[in-house]
C-alpha positions as CSV (number, residue, x, y, z in Angstrom):
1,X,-17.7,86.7,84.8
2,X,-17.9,83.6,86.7
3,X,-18.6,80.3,85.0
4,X,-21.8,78.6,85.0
5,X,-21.9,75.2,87.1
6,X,-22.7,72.4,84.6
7,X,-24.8,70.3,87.1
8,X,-27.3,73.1,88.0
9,X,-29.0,72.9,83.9
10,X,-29.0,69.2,84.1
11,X,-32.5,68.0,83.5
12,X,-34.0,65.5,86.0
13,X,-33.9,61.7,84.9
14,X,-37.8,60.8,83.8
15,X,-38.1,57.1,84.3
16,X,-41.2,56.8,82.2
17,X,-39.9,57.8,78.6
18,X,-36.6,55.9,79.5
19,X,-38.6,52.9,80.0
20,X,-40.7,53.5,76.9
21,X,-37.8,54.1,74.8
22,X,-36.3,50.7,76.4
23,X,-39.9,49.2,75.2
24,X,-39.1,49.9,71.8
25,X,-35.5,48.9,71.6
26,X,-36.2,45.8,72.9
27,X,-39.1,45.5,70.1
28,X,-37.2,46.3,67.7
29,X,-34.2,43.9,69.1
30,X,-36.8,40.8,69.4
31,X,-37.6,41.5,65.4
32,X,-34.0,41.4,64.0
33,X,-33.4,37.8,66.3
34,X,-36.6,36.5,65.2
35,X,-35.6,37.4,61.3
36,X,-31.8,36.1,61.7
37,X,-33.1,33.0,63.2
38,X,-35.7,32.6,60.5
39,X,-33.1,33.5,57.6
40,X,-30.7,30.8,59.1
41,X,-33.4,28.3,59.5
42,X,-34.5,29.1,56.0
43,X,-31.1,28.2,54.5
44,X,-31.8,24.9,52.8
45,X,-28.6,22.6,52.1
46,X,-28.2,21.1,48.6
47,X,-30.6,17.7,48.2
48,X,-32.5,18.2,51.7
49,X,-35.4,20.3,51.0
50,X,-37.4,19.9,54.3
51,X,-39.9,22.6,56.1
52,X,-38.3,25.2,58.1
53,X,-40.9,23.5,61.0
54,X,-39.0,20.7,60.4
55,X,-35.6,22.2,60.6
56,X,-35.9,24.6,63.9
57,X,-39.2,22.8,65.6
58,X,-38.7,25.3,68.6
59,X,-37.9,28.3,67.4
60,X,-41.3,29.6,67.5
61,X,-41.5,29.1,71.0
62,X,-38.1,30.5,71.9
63,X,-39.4,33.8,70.5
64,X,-43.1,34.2,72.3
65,X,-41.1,33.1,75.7
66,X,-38.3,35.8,74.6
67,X,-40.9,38.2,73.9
68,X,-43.1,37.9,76.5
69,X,-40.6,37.9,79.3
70,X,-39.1,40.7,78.2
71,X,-42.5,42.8,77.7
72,X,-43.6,41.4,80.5
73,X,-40.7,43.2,82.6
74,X,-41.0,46.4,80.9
75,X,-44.9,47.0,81.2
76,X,-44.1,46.0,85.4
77,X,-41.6,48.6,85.6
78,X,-43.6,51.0,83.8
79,X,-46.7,50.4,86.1
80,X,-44.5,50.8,89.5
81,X,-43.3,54.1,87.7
82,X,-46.8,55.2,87.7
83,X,-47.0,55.0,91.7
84,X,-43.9,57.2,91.7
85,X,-45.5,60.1,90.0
């Protein structure tokens, strides 16, 4: 019995789950930075208690740029997908 070529069963790549499934992870990437950078931000040293605004004054604008720029860039490639289909 011959043997089957492996290549011939392989499914086609479908650029539109891919990129939702990229969507996601990079949710779900965004959230554990954002809570590391909180946690260490929240980490008050003996005799300085100050307010975490105080302590990392930018860190809420490094995560909306981070998160926007990377939505942004998903949610493009998603719509160019669309005009693929």
């Amino acid at each position: 019995m011959p043997e089957e070529d492996p290549k011939r069963f392989r499914l086609p790549f479908r650029p539109k789950p891919f990129l939702f499934r990229l969507l996601g992870a990079v949710f779900l990437a965004e959230f554990l930075v954002i809570g590391y950078s909180i946690y260490r931000c929240g980490q008050v040293e003996p005799g300085e208690p100050t307010l975490l605004v105080e302590r990392c004054p930018k860190i809420g604008d490094r995560t909306q740029e981070m998160f926007t720029l990377a939505t942004a860039t998903i949610l493009s490639l998603l719509t160019d997908t669309g005009k693929m289909d």
